[in-house]
N, C-alpha and C positions, 0 to 999 in steps of 0.2 A: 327365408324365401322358399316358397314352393310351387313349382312349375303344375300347372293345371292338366296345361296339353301341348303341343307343338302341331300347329295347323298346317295343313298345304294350301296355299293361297292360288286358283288358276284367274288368268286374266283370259277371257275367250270374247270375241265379236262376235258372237250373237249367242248371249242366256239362253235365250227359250231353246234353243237347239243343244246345247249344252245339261239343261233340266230334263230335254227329253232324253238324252241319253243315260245320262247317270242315274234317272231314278225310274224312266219306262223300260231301258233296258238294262242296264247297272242296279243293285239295291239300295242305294243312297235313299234317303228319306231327306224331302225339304223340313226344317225346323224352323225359318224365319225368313222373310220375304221382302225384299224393295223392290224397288224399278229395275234398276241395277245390278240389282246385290243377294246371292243367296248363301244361307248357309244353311249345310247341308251335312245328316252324321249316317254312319254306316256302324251299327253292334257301338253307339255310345260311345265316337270317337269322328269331331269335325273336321270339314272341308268347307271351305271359303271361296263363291266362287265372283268374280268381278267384271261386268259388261263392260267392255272398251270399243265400243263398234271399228274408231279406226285404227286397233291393232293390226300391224300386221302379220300374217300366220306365217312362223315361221321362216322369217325372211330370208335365210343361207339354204333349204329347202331339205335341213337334216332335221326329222322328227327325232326329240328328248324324250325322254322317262322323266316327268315332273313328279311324278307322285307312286308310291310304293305305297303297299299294304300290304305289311306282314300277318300274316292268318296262318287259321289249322284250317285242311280238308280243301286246297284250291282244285283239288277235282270233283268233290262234290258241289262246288259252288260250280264251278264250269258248268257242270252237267245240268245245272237247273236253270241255268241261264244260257244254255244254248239253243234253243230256240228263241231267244230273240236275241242273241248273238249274230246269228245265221240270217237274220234280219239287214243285217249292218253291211256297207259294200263291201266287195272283195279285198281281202289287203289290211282292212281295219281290225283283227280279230289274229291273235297268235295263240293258237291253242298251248295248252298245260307241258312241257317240256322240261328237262331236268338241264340245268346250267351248268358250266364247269367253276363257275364258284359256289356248288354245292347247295343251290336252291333249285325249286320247281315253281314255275312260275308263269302264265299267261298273261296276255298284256291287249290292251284294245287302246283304239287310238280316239282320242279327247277331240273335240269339236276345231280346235286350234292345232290343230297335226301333231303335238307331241303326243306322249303314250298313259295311261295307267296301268301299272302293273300290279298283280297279284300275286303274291309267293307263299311257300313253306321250305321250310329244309326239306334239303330232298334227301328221300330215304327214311322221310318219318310218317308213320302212319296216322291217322286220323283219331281220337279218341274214340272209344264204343264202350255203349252201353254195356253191363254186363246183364248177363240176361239168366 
């Protein structure tokens, strides 16, 4: 047996608002398209996401962390994606901070009120070129 990938599946009431997030303002790229149904990869690793128009958001009124992404450099991805971060209302955007379980990680909030977060260990630097 060999595991391909392990996908994050979101269910969100309303795609198109969800596409425009992740990939006008998040760098998701769509790869395959229904009515429905997208999937979607960010650096050659998917996301699944699923139209349920009558989900509802959230129903206990506590936003989750559905989806993590482990990365190098989550301040240089900040930094290029802050301007249309800044874009997004008040409240939807947690800038880059260091956790006390020893990640760095920003987090922006998904069409359906839970979160995606972004991390690195914290305390590890970014690779560079040598020059």
């Amino acid at each position: 047996m060999r595991i391909h990938q392990i996908t994050p599946f979101l269910h969100v009431p309303d795609l198109e608002r969800a596409l425009h997030l992740l990939t006008e303002v998040l760098p998701f790229e769509v790869k395959y398209r229904e009515t429905e149904y997208a999937y979607l990869e960010l650096e050659g690793h998917g996301f699944r996401i699923l139209e349920e128009p009558a989900r509802v958001t959230t129903p206990d009124g506590k936003a989750r962390m559905t989806v993590y992404v482990d990365m190098a450099d989550i301040d240089g991805l900040y930094a290029r994606l802050k301007p249309l971060l800044d874009t997004l209302p008040a409240g939807d955007v947690d800038p880059p901070r260091d956790k006390p379980w020893k990640q760095r990680e920003f987090m922006v909030r998904l069409p359906d009120g839970d979160w995606i977060a972004f991390g690195q260990a914290a305390g590890v630097m970014p690779p560079t070129s040598a020059g």
